[in-house]
C-alpha positions as a LaTeX table, in Angstrom:
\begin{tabular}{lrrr}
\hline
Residue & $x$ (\AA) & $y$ (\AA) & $z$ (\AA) \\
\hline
Unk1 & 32.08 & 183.50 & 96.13 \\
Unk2 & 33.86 & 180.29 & 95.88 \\
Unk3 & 36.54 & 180.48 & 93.16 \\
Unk4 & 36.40 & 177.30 & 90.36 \\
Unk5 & 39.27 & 175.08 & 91.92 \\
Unk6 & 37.16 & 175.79 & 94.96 \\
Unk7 & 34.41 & 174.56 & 93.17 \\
Unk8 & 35.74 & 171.34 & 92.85 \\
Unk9 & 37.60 & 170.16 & 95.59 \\
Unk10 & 35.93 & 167.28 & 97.20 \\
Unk11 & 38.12 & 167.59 & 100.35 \\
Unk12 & 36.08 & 166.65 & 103.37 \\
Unk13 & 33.84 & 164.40 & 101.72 \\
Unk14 & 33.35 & 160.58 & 101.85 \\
Unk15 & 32.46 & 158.62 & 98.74 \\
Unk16 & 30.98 & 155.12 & 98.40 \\
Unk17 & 32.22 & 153.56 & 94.70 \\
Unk18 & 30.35 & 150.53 & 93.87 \\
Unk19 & 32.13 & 148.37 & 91.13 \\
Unk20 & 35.12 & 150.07 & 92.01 \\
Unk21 & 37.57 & 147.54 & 91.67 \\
Unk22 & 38.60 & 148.18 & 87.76 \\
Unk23 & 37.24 & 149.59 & 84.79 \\
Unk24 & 35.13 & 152.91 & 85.44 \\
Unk25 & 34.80 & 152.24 & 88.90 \\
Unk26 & 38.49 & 152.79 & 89.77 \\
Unk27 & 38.61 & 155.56 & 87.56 \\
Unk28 & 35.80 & 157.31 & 89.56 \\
Unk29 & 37.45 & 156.30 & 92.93 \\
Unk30 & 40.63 & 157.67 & 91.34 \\
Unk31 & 39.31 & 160.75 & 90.83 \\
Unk32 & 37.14 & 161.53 & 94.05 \\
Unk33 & 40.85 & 160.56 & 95.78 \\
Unk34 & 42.63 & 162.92 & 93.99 \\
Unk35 & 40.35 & 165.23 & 94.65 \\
Unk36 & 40.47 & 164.83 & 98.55 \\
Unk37 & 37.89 & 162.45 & 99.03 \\
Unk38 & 38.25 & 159.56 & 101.41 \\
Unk39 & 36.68 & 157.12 & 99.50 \\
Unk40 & 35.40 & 153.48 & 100.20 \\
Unk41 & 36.33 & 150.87 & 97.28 \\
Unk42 & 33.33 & 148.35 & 96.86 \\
Unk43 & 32.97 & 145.37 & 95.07 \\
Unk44 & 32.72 & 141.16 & 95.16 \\
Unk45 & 36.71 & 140.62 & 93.79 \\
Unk46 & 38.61 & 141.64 & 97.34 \\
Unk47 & 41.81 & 141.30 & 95.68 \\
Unk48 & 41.00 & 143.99 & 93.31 \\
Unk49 & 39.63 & 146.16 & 95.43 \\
Unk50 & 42.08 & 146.42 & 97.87 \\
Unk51 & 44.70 & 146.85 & 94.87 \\
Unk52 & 42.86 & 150.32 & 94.02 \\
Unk53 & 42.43 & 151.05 & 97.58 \\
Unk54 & 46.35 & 150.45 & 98.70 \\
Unk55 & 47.22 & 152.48 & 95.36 \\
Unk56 & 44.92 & 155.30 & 96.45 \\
Unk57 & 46.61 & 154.93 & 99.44 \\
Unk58 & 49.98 & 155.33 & 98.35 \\
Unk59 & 49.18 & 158.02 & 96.49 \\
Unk60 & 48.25 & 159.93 & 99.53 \\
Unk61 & 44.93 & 159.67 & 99.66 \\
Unk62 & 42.01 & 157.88 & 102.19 \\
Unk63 & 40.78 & 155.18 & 100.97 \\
Unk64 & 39.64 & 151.01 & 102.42 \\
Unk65 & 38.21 & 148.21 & 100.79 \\
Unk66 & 34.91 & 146.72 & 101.56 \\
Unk67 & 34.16 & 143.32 & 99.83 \\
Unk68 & 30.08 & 144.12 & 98.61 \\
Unk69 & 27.78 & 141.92 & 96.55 \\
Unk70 & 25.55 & 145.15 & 95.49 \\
Unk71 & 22.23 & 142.36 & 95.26 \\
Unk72 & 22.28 & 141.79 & 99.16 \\
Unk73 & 20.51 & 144.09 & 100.76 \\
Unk74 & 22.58 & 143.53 & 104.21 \\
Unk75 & 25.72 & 143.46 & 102.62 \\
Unk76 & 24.74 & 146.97 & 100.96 \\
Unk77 & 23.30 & 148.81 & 104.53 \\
Unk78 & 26.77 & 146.96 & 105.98 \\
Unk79 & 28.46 & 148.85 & 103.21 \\
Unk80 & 27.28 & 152.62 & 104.32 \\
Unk81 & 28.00 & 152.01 & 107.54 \\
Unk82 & 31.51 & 150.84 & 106.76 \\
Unk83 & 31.88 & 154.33 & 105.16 \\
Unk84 & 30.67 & 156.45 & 108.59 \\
Unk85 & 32.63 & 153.62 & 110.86 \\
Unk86 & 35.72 & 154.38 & 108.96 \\
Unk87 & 35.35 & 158.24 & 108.00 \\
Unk88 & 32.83 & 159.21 & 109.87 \\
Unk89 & 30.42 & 160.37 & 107.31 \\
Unk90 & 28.69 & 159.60 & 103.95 \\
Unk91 & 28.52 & 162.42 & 101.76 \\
Unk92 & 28.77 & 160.89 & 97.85 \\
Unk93 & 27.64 & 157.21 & 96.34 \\
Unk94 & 28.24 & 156.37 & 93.17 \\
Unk95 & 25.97 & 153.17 & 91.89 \\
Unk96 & 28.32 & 151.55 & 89.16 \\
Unk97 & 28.30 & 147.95 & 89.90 \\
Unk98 & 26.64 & 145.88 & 86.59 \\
Unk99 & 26.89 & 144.82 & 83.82 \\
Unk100 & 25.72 & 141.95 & 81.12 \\
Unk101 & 28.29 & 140.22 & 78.78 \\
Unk102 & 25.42 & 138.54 & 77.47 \\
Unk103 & 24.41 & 139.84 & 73.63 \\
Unk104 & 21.68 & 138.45 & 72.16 \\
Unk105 & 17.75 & 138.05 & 70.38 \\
Unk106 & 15.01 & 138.77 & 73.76 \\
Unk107 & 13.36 & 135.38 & 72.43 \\
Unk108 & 16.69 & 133.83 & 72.74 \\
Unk109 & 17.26 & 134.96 & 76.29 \\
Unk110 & 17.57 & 132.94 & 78.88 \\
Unk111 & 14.68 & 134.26 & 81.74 \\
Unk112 & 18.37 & 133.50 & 84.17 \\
Unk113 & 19.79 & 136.14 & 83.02 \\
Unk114 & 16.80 & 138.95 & 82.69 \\
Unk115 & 16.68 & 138.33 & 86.44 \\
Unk116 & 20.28 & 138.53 & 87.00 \\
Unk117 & 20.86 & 141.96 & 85.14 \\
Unk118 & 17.33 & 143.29 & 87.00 \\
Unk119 & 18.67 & 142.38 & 89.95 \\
Unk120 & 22.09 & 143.59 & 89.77 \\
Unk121 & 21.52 & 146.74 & 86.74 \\
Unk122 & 18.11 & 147.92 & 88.75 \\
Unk123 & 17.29 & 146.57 & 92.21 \\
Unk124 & 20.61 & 146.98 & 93.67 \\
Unk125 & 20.45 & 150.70 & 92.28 \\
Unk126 & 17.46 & 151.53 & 94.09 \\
Unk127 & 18.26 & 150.20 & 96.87 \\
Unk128 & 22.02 & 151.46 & 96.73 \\
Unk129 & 19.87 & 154.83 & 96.52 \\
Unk130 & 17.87 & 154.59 & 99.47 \\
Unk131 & 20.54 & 152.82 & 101.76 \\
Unk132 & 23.23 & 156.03 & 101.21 \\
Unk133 & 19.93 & 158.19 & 101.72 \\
Unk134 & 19.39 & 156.91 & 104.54 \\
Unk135 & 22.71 & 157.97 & 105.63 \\
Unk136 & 23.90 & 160.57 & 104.02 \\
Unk137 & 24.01 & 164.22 & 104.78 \\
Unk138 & 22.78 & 167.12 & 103.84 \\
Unk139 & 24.09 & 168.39 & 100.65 \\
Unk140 & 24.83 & 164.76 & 99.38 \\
Unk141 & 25.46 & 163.51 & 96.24 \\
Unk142 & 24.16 & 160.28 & 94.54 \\
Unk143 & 25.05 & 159.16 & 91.01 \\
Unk144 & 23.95 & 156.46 & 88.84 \\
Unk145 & 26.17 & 154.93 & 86.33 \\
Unk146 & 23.55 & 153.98 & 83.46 \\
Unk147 & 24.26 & 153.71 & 79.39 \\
Unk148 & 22.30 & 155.07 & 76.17 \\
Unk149 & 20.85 & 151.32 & 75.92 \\
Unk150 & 18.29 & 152.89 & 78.19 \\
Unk151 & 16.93 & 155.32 & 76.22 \\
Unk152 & 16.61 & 154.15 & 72.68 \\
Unk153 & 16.90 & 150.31 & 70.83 \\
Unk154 & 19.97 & 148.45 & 71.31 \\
Unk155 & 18.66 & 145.09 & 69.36 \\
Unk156 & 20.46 & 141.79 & 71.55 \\
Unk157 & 20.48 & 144.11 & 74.94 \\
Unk158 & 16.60 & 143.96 & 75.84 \\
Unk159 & 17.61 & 143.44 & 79.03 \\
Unk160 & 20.43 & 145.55 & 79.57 \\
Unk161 & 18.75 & 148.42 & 77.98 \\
Unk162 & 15.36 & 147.44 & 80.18 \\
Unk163 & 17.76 & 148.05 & 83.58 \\
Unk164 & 19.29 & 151.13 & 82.42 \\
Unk165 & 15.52 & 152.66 & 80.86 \\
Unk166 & 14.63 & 151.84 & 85.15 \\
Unk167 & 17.79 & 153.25 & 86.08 \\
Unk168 & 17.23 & 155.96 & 84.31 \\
Unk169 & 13.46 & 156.69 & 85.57 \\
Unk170 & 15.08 & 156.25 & 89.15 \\
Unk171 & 17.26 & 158.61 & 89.06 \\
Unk172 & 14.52 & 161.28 & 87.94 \\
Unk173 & 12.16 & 160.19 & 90.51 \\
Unk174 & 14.48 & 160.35 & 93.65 \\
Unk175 & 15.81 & 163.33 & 92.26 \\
Unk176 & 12.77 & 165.21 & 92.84 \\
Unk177 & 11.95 & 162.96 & 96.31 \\
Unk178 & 14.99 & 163.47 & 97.75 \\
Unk179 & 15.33 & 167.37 & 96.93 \\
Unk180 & 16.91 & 169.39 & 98.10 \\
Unk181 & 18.19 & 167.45 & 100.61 \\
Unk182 & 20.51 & 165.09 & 98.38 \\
Unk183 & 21.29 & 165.82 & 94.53 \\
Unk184 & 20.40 & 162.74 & 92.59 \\
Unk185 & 21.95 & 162.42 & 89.05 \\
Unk186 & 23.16 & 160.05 & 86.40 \\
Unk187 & 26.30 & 159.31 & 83.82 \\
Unk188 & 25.94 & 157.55 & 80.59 \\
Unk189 & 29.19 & 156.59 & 79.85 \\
Unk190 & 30.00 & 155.42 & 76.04 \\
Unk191 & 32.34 & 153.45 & 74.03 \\
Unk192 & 34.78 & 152.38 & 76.95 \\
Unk193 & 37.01 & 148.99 & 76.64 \\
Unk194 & 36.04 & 147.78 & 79.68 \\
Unk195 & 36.59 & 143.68 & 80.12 \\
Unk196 & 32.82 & 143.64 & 80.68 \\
Unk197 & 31.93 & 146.01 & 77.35 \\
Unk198 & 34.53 & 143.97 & 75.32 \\
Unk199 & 32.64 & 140.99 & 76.11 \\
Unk200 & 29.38 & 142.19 & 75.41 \\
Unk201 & 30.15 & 143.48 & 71.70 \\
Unk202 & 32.39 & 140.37 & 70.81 \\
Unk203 & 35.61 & 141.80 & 70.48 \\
Unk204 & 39.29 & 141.74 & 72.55 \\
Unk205 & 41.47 & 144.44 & 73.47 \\
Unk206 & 43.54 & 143.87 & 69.96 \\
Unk207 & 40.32 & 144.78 & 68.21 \\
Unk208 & 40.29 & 148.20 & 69.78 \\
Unk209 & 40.43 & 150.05 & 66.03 \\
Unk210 & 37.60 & 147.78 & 64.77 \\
Unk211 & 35.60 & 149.01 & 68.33 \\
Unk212 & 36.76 & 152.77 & 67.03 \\
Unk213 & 35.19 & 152.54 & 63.45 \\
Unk214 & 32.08 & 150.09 & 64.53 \\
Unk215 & 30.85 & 153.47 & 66.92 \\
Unk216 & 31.93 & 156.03 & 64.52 \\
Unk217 & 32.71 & 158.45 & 67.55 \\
Unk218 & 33.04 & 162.07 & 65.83 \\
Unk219 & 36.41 & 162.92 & 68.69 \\
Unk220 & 38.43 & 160.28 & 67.53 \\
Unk221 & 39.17 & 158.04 & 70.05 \\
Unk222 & 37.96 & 155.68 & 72.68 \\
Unk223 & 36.90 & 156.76 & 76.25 \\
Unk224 & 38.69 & 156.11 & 79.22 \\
Unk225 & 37.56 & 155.45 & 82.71 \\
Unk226 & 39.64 & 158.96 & 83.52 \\
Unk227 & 36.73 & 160.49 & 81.74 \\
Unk228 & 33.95 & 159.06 & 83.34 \\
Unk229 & 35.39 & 159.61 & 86.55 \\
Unk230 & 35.76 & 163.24 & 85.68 \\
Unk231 & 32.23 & 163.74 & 85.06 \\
Unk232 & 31.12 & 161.74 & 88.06 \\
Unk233 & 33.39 & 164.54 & 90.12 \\
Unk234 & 32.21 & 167.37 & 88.58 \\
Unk235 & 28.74 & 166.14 & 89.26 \\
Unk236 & 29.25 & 165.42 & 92.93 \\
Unk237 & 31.70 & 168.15 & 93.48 \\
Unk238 & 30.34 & 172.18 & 94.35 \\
Unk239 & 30.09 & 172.74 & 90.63 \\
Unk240 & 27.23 & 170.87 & 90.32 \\
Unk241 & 25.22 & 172.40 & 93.37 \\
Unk242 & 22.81 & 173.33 & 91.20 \\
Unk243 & 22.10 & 170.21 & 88.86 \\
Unk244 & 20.10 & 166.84 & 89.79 \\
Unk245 & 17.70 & 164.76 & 88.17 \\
Unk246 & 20.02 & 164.84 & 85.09 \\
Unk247 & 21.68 & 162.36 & 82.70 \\
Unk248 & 25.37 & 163.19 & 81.33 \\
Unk249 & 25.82 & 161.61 & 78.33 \\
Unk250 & 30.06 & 161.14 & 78.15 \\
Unk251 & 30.42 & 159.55 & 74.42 \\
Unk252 & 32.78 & 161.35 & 72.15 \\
Unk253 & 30.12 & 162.52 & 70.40 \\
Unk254 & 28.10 & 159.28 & 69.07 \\
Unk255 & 25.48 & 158.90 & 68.98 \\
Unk256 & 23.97 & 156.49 & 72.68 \\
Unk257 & 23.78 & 153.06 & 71.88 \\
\hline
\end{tabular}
C-alpha cells in the first residue's frame, strides 16, 4: 500500500501544459515540476515559455519549451511528439490554452469572435484530447481546464460559457471512451487575476479588492494559479487513480460564474 506522499509524487511522468507560459498554466507546470515531472511548456509567446521552462529548470527540474498554436492540428500532433522525442514518454496533458477578453450582449457579438473562442475554448480541446490519446500510456492522465460559465448563465459570455458547456460534455464523454485506459477529468478554476480574466470583467490589477467583493468568495481571498495547479496534480497524480469523468470546482467557495 502506497503511503500518501507516495500517492502523489509524479516522478517518472511526462506532462504536456498547454497555455503554460503564465497565469494558471505556469502554475500547473510549476507544480507537476516540483513534483518530479518532466514537463513540456506549450504555448504561442516563445519568450514566455521558455522563461517558465529555464526557471523550472533552475529549479532542478525537466522541463523544454515548445512554441504551440493549440488551433493547428499539426502544430498540436508536433507537440506530443516533442514530449516522447524529448522524455521519452507522454503520460499527463493538461488542455489550458483559451480564453476570451471579450464581455458582452450575444446580439452584440461579433460571429469573429464565436468562431475564435470555439476554435480555441473547444476544438483545440478535443483534439488536444485525442492527439495525447493517441500517445499516451497506459494509466494516463488528461485534464481539461474549463470554468463555471459552462454550466449555468454568465449574461455577456454566451460564447465563452458555450465552449466551456462543450468542454465540459467532452470531458464526460472521453472519460467513459477512453476508460480505463486513460483518466479523463476537468478543473473549474474561479476568481483568479489572470491578465486574460482581468480583461474580461473590466478591471486592472489595482482593482483586485473591488474583484474580491464583486464575487463575494466565502474564504476570503482571491485564487492563485498555485491552487489550480494543486488540484490539476492531485488529479493526475496516484491519488486520483480512482476518479475521471469529473469536474473540480476550485472557487473559494462562490458560487461558479
Amino acid at each position: 500500500m502506497p503511503t500518501a506522499p507516495e500517492l502523489f509524487t509524479m516522478a517518472d511522468r511526462v506532462a504536456v501544459i498547454t497555455g503554460g507560459g503564465r497565469g494558471i498554466g505556469q502554475g500547473i507546470a510549476t507544480a507537476f515540476a516540483e513534483a518530479g515531472a518532466a514537463v513540456v511548456v506549450a504555448a504561442r509567446r516563445t519568450a514566455e515559455i521558455e522563461t517558465v521552462a529555464a526557471s523550472i529548470r533552475d529549479a532542478g527540474g525537466r522541463a523544454i519549451a515548445a512554441t504551440t498554436d493549440v488551433t493547428d492540428d499539426d502544430a498540436v500532433e508536433a507537440l506530443a511528439q516533442a514530449a516522447v522525442d524529448e522524455f521519452g514518454k507522454l503520460t499527463d496533458w493538461v488542455n489550458n490554452a483559451g480564453g476570451s477578453p471579450l464581455k458582452v450582449p450575444a446580439k452584440e457579438l461579433p460571429r469573429a469572435e464565436w468562431d475564435r473562442t470555439l476554435a480555441l475554448n473547444l476544438t483545440a480541446v478535443y483534439v488536444g484530447c485525442l492527439t495525447a490519446e493517441r500517445h499516451m500510456e497506459d494509466g494516463g492522465s488528461i485534464i481539461n481546464i474549463t470554468s463555471g460559465a459552462g454550466s449555468g448563465p454568465v449574461p455577456g459570455s454566451a460564447h465563452y460559457g458555450a465552449s466551456k458547456a462543450g468542454t465540459n460534455s467532452i470531458t464526460w464523454t472521453l472519460s467513459a471512451e477512453f476508460a480505463p485506459r486513460i483518466r479523463v477529468n476537468a478543473v473549474a478554476p474561479g476568481a483568479i487575476p489572470t491578465e486574460v480574466m482581468l480583461t474580461a470583467v473590466g478591471h486592472t490589477e489595482d482593482e483586485l479588492d473591488e474583484v474580491l467583493e464583486k464575487w463575494n468568495i466565502p474564504l476570503g481571498r482571491l485564487g492563485t494559479p498555485q491552487d489550480i495547479g494543486a488540484a490539476c496534480l492531485y488529479l493526475a497524480s496516484d491519488a486520483a487513480s480512482w476518479v475521471t469523468g469529473e469536474i473540480l470546482r476550485v472557487g473559494g467557495g462562490a458560487k461558479p460564474r
